[in-house]
C-alpha positions as CSV (number, residue, x, y, z in Angstrom):
1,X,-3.9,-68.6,-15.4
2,X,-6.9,-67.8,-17.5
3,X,-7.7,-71.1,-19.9
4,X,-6.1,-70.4,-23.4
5,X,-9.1,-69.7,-25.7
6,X,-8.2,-71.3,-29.4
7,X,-10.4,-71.6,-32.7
8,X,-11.2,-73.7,-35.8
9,X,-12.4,-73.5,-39.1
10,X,-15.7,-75.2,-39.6
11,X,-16.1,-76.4,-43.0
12,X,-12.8,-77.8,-44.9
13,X,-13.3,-80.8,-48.0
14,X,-13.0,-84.1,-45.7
15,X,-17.0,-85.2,-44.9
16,X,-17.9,-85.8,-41.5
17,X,-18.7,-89.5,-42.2
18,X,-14.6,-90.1,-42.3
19,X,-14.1,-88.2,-39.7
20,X,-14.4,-90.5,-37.0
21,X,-12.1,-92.9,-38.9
22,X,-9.7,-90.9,-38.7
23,X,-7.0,-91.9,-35.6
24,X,-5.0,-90.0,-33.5
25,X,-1.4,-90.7,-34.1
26,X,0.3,-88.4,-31.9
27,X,1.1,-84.4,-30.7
28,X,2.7,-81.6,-32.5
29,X,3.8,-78.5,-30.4
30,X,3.5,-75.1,-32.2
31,X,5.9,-72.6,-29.9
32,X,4.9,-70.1,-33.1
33,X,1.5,-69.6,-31.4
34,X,1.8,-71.2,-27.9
35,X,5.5,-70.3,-27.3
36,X,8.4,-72.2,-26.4
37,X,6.9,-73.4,-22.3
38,X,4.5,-71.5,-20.6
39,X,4.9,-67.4,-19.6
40,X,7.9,-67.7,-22.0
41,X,8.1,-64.3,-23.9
42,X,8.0,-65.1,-27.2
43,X,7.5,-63.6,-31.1
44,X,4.2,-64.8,-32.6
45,X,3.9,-65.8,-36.0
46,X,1.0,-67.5,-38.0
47,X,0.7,-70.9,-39.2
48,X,-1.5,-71.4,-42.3
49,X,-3.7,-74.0,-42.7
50,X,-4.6,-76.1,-46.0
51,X,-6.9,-78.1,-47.6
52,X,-4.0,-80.6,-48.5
53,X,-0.5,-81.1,-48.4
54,X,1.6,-79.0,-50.6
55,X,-1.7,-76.8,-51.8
56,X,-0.4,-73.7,-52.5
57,X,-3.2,-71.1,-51.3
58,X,-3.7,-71.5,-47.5
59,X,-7.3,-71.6,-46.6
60,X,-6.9,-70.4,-42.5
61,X,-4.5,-68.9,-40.2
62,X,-4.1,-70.1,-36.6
63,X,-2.8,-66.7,-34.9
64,X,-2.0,-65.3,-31.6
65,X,-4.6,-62.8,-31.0
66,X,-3.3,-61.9,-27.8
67,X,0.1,-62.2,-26.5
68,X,1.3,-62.8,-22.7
69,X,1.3,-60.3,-20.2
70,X,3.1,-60.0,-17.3
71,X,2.0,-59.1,-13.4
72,X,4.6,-57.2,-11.7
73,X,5.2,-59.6,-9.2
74,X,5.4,-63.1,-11.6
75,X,3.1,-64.9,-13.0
76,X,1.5,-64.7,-17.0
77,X,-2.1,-64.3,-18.4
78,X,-3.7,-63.7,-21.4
79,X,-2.2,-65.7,-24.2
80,X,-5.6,-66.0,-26.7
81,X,-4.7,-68.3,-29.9
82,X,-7.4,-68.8,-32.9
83,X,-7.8,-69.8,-36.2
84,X,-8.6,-67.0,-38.9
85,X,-11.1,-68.1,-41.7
86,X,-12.9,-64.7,-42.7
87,X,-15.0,-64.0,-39.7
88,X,-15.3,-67.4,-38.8
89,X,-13.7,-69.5,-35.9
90,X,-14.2,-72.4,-33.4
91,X,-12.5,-74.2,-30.6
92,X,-9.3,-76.4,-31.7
93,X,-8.7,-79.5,-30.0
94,X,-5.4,-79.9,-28.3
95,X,-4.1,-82.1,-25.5
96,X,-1.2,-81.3,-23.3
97,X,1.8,-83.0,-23.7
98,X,3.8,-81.3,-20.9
99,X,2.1,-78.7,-18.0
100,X,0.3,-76.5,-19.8
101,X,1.4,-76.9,-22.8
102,X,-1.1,-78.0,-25.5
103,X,-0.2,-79.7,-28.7
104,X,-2.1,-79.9,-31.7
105,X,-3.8,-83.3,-32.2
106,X,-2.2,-85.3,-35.7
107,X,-4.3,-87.7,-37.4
108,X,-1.9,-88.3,-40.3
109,X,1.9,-87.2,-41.4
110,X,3.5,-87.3,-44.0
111,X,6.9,-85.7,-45.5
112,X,6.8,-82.9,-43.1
113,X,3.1,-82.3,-43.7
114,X,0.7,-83.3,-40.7
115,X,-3.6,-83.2,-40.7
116,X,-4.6,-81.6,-37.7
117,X,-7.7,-82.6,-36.2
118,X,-10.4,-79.7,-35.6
119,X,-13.7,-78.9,-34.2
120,X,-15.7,-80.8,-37.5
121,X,-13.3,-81.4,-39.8
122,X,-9.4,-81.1,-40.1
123,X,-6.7,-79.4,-42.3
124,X,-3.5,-79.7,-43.4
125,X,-0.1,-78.0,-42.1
126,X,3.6,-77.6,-43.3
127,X,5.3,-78.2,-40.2
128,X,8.0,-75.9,-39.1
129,X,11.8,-76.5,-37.9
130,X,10.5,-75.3,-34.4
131,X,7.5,-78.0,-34.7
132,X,8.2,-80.7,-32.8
133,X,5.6,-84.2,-33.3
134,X,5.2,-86.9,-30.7
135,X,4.2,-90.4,-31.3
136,X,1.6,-91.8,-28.7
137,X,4.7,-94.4,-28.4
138,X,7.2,-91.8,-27.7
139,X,4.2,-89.9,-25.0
140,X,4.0,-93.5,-23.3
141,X,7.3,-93.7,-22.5
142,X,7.6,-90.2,-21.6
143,X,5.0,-90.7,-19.1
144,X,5.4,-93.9,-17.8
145,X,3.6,-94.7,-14.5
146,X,0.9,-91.7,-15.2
147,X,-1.0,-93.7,-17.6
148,X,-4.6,-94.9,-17.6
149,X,-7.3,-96.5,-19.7
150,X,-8.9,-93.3,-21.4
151,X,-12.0,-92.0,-20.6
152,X,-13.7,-93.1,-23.8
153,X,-12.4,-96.6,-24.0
154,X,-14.0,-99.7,-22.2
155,X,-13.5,-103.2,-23.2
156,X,-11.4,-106.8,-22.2
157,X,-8.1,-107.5,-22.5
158,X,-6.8,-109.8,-25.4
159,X,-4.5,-112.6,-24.6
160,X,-2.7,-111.9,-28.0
161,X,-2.7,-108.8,-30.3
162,X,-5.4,-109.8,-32.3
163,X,-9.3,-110.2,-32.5
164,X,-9.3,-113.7,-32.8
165,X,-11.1,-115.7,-30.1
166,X,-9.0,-117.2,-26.6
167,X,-9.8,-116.8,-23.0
168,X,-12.3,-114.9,-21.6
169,X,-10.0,-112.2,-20.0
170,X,-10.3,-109.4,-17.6
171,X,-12.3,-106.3,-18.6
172,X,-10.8,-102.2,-18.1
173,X,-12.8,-99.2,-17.5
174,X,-12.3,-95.9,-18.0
175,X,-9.3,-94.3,-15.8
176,X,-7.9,-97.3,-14.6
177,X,-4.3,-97.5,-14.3
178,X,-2.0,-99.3,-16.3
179,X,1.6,-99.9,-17.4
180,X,2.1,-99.6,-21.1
181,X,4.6,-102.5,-22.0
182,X,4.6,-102.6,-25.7
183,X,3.0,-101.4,-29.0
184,X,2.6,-103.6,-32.0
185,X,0.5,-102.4,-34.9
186,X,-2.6,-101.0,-34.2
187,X,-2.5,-103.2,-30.7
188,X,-1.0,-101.8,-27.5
189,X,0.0,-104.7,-24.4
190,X,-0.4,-103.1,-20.7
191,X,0.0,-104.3,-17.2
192,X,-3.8,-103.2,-15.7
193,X,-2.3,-102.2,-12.2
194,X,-4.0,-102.2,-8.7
195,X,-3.6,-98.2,-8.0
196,X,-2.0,-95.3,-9.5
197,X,1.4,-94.5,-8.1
198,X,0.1,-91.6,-7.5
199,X,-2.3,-93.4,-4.3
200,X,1.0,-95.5,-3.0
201,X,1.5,-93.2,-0.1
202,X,-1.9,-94.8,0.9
203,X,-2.9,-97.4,-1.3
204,X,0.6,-99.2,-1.4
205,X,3.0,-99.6,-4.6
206,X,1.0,-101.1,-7.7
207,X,0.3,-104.3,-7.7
208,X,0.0,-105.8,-11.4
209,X,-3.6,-107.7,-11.7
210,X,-3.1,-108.7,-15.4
211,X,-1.4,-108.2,-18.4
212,X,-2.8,-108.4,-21.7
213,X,-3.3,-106.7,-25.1
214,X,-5.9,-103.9,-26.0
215,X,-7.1,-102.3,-29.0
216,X,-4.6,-99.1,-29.9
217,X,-7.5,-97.2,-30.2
218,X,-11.4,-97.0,-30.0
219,X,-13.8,-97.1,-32.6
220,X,-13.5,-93.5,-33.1
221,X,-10.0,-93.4,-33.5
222,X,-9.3,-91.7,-29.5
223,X,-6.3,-93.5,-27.6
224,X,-7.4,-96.5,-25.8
225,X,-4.5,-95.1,-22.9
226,X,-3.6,-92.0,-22.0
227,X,-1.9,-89.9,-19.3
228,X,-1.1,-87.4,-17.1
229,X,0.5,-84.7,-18.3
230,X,1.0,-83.0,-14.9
231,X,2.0,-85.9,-13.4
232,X,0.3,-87.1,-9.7
């Protein structure tokens, strides 16, 4: 299936300097431009961007520019998503939170209102009764056993969820597996396993090498864990 080609509008009123302050909170599907699940027919329909909740005037449109189409014999290509600001557009950042399908990334909610993050800046959208938002919490639990210390994250384990000084504990790198056991605040406690389930036909069932508490996310506000949407 060809990659989904989406776009962003480049300058909206939030400077770049709180940008990367901003943290990632969760996922919100939008089957108005992505469908319900993949190769699903569907009906398109635009969702407007704003500058801030409840501002009347819109200031972009993400649309479907191109709908599915179908091969004779199964299978779907084609579906092209972007956002409409006069002639301009960029690249929206999503992540998937099931196979294939991309959510938009939320940096902040509120009554039915969520910030989407965007190529430089973000914007604003009224979410829809076919919107759906997930919590990293809710994602963790969803995909329990697929989770690893994110590619953007390094650092050691804390024996408490805290910055305050204790025992010198183990460090985690990037893509090493863990079990997420808990969230409090803005501080997230995992077991840092041996192997992904994912290696125990040949590696064994994971072993836990040490538990401890990380930061919920990095200094520029990315997930310190993440996972696998597609599973092994």
């Amino acid at each position: 299936m060809k990659t989904m080609t989406l776009a962003v509008l480049v300058s909206l009123a939030i400077p770049a300097s709180a940008f990367a302050q901003e943290r990632v909170l969760g996922l919100l599907s939008l089957p108005e431009v992505f469908g319900p699940r993949v190769c699903a027919p569907f009906e398109p329909s635009q969702v407007a961007l704003h500058a801030a909740p409840n501002d009347g005037a819109a200031i972009a449109f993400i649309r479907v520019d191109q709908n599915w189409s179908f091969a004779p014999h199964g299978g779907c290509e084609g579906l092209e998503v972007s956002v409409h600001q006069g002639s301009q557009h960029h690249d929206l950042p999503t992540r998937e939170y099931d196979y294939e399908m991309p959510g938009a990334i939320i940096l902040e909610h509120r009554d039915g209102w969520f910030k989407v993050k965007l190529h430089e800046r973000s914007a604003w959208l009224k979410a829809s009764p076919v919107d759906h938002f997930m919590p990293i919490a809710d994602l963790y639990e969803e995909f329990v056993g697929v989770t690893a210390i994110n590619r953007s994250f390094t650092g050691r384990l804390s024996s408490t969820p805290s910055t305050t000084t204790g025992p010198i504990m183990p460090r985690v790198v990037p893509s090493q597996p863990v079990r997420v056991l808990e969230i409090r605040g803005e501080w997230v406690r995992v077991e840092v396993l041996s192997n992904s389930v994912c290696t125990a036909a040949n590696n064994g069932p994971p072993e836990v090498v040490a538990t401890g508490w990380l930061p919920l996310h990095d200094r520029e506000g990315e997930p310190s864990v993440w996972f696998s949407s597609r599973g092994c």
